[in-house]
C-alpha positions in Angstrom: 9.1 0.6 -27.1 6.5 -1.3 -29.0 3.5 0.8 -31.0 0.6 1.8 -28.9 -2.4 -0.4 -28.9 -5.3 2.0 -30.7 -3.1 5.1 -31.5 -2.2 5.5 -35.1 -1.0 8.8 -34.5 2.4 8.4 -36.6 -0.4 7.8 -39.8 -2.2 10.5 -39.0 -0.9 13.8 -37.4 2.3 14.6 -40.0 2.3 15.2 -43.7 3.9 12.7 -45.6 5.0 14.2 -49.1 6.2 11.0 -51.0 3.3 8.4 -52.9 1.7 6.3 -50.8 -0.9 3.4 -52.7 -4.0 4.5 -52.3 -2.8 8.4 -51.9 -0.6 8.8 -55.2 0.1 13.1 -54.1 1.1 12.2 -50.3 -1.3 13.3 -47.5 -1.7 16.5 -45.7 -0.5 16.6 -41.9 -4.3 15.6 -39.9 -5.6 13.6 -42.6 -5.2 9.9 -41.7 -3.6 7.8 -44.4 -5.7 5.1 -46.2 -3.5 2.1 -45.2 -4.0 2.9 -41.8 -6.8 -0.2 -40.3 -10.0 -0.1 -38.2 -7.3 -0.7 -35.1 -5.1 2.0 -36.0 -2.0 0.0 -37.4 -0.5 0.1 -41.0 -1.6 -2.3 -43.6 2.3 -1.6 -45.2 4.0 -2.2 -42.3 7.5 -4.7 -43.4 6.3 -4.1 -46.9 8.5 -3.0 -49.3 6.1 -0.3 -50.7 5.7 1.6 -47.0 7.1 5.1 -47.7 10.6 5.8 -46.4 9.2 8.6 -44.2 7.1 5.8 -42.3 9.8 3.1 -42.3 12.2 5.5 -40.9 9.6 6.0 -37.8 10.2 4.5 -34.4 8.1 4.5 -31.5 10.2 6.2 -28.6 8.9 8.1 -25.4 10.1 11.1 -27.0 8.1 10.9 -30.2 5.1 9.0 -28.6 4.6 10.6 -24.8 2.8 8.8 -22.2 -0.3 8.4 -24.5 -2.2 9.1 -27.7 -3.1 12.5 -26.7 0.5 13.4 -25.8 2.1 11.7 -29.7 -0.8 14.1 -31.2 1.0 16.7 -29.8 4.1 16.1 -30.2 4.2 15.2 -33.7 2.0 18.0 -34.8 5.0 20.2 -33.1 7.0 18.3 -35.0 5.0 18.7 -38.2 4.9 22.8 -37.5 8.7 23.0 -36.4 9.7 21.4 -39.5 7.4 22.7 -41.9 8.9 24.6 -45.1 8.6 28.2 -44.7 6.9 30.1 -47.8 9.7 32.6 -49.7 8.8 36.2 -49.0 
């Protein structure tokens, strides 16, 4: 499966926690990353400074759903089921 034509979803909906240029901290899940073009695709992509959390993302039906609405929702699930739960 080749990435969706105008989604960007991967670059958008989860937190990535390692640098990224242009975002030295990371980004917060929802907040679209600054490498991410007018058409929704990575200015990194093959580039040896993509973060490994990106490189290691692959567009499959199960990650990207029928369409852009349905990769929203499944990687914010993604991003809440695998979120670090505070210490009590």
């Amino acid at each position: 499966m080749d990435c969706r034509d105008g989604c960007g979803a991967c670059c958008i909906a989860p937190s990535i926690t390692s640098p990224i240029p242009g975002m030295p901290f990371g980004k917060p899940a929802g907040i679209p990353c600054v490498q991410l073009d007018d058409d929704y695709r990575c200015r990194l992509f093959g580039r040896p400074e993509r973060p490994k959390f990106c490189a290691s993302l692959r567009p499959q039906r199960p990650m990207c759903g029928e369409d852009r609405a349905a990769a929203f929702a499944i990687i914010d699930a993604l991003e809440i089921a695998t979120r670090p739960t505070a210490l009590s």
